[in-house]
C-alpha positions as CSV (number, residue, x, y, z in Angstrom):
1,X,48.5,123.9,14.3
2,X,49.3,127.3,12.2
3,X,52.5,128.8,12.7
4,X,52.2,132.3,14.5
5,X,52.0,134.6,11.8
6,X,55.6,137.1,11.8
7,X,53.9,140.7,11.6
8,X,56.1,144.4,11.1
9,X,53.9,146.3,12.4
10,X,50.6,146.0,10.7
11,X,52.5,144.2,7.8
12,X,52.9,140.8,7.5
13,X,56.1,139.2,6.3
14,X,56.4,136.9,3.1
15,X,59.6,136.5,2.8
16,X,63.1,137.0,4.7
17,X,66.4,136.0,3.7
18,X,68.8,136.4,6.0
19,X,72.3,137.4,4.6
20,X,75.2,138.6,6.4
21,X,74.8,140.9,9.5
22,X,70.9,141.6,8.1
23,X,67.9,139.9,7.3
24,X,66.0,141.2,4.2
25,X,62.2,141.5,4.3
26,X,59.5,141.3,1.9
27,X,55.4,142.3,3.9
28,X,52.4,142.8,3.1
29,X,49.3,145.1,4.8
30,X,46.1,144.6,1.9
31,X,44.2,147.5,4.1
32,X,47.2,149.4,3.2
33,X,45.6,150.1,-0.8
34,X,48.1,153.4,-1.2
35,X,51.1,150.8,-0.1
36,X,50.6,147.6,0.4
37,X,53.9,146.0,0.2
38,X,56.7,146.9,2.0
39,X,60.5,146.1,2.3
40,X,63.2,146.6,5.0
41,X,66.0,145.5,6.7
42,X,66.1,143.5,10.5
43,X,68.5,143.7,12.2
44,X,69.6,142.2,16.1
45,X,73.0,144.4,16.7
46,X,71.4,145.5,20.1
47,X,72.7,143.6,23.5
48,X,69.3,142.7,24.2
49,X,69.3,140.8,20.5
50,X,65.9,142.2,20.1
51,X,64.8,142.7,16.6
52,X,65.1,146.1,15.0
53,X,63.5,147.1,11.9
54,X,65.0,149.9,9.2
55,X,65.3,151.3,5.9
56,X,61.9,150.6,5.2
57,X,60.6,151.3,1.5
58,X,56.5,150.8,0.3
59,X,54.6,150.9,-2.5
60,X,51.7,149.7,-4.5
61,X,53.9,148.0,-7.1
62,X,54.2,144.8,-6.4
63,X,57.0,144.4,-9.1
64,X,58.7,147.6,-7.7
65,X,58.9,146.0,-4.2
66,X,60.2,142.8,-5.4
67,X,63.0,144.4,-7.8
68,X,63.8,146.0,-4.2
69,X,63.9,143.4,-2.4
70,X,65.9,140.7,-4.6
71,X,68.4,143.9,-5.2
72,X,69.1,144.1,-1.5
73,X,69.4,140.3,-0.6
74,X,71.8,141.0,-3.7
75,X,73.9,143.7,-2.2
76,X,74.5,141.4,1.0
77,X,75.4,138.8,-1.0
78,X,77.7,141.1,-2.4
79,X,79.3,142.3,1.1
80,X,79.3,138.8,2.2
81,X,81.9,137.5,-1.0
82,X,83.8,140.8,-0.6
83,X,84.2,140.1,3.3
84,X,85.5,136.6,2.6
85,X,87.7,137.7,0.1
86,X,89.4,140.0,2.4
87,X,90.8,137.2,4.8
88,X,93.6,136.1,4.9
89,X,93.8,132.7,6.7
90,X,92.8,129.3,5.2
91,X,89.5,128.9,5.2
92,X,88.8,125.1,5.6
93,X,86.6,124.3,7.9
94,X,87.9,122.5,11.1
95,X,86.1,119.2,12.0
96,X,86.1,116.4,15.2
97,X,89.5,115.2,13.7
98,X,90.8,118.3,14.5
99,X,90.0,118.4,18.3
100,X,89.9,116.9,21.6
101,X,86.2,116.1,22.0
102,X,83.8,118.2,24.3
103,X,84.4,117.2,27.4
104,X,81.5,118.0,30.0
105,X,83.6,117.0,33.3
106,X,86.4,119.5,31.8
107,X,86.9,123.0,31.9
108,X,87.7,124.7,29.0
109,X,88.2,128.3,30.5
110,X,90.8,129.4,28.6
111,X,91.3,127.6,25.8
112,X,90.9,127.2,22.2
113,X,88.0,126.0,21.3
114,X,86.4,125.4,17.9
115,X,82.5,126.3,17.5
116,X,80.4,123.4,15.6
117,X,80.1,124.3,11.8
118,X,76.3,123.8,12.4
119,X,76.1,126.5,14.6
120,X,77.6,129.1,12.4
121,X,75.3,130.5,9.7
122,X,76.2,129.1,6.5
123,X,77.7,131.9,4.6
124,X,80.0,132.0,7.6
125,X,81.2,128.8,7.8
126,X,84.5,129.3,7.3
127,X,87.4,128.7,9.9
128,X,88.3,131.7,10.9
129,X,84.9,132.0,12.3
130,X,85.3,128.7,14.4
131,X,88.7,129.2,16.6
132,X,87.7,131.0,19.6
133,X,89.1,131.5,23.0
134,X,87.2,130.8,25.7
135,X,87.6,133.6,28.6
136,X,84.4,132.7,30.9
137,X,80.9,131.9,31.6
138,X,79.4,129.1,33.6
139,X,78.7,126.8,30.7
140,X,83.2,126.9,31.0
141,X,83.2,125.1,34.1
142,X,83.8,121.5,34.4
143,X,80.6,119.7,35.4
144,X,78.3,122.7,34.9
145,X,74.8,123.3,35.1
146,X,75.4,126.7,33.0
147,X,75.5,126.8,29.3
148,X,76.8,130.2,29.3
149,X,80.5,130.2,27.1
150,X,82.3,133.9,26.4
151,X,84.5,133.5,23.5
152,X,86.9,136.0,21.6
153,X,87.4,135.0,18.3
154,X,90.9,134.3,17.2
155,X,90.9,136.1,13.9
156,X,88.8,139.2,14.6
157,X,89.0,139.7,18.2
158,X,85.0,139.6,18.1
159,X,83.9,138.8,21.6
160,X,81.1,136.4,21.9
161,X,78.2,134.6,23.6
162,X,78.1,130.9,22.6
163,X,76.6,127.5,24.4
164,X,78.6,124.8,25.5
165,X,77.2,122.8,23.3
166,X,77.8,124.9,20.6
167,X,81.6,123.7,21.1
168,X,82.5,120.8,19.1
169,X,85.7,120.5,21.2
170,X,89.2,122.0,22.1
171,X,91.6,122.2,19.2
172,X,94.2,119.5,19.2
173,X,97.9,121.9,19.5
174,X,99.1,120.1,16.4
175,X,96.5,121.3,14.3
176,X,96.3,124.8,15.8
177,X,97.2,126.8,12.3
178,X,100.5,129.3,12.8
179,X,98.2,132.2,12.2
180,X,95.9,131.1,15.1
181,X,99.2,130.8,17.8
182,X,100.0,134.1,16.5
183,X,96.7,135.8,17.6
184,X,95.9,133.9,20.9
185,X,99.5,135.8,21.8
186,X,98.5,138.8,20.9
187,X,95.0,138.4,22.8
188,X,96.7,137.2,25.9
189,X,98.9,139.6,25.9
190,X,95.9,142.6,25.7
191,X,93.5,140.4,28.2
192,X,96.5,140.7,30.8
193,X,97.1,144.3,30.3
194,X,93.9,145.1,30.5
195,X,93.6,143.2,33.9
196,X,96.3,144.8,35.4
197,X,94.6,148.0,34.4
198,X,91.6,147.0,36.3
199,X,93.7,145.6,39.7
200,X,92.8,148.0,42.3
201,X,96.2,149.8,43.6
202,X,97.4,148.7,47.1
């Protein structure tokens, strides 16, 4: 059975590398004999995760549309090493050594928990992008049907949707890194200040 072709608008994609926070792609539209290839960017920063399309550039140069579009997976490869560079923590990935395994009959609402190096796309498989604290969601719950986890991430403070089974378990405390103790504090302390803020006044 043929794979469903992936069409931008009348355009139909031949290549996409995805990169960082974007997807680069290359497409083509034959009827098109003015432009016929086309490049642009796709992105999924909406809360719906629907795709969204930008930055588009077309031409009747094959060549010139290629040079374009090797030049922008380029540029994210670019932002990518420059990101990485900038953190601070080690970056060594954390593996089932390093936790108390996923426990399905356990809740792990509010605790650390380290995402599954699989799940992570692999330019961001780094550990600062696995410690997360769980703060909700039914897939939390011990003996849930829900897959449903909300995470904040320990190093950015990103929150987060994630699957239960995205979790490869809770972090054991000896191998919680200094750095990690010192921003679970510091998120603790904003999550309870921010719920007093929402308590309704007696």
């Amino acid at each position: 059975m043929d794979e469903e072709k992936r069409m931008v608008d009348s355009f139909e994609v031949k290549h996409a590398i995805h990169v960082g926070d974007r997807q680069i792609i290359f497409a083509v539209d034959d009827t098109k004999t003015d432009y016929p290839y086309m490049v642009c960017n796709c992105t999924w920063d909406n809360p719906f995760g629907v795709e969204e399309y930008s930055n588009a550039a077309a031409s009747a140069d094959y060549l010139e549309m290629m040079t374009e579009f090797t030049s922008r997976v380029s540029a994210q490869l670019e932002a990518v090493k420059t990101e990485r560079d900038k953190i601070t923590v080690p970056l060594q990935l954390f593996t089932l050594e390093h936790c108390i395994p996923n426990d399905y009959g356990g809740s792990i609402e509010n605790k650390v928990v380290v995402i599954r190096a699989e799940c992570l796309r692999p330019e961001y498989r780094t550990a600062d992008k696995q410690l997360v604290l769980a703060t909700g969601g039914f897939g939390a719950h011990a003996n849930s049907r829900g897959r449903a986890v909300y995470t904040v991430n320990l190093y950015s403070g990103k929150e987060s949707r994630w699957n239960r089974e995205d979790i490869l378990g809770m972090v054991k405390p000896e191998c919680m890194p200094d750095w990690a103790k010192e921003r679970l504090k510091q998120i603790q302390t904003k999550r309870q200040v921010k719920h007093k803020k929402q308590e309704p006044e007696r």
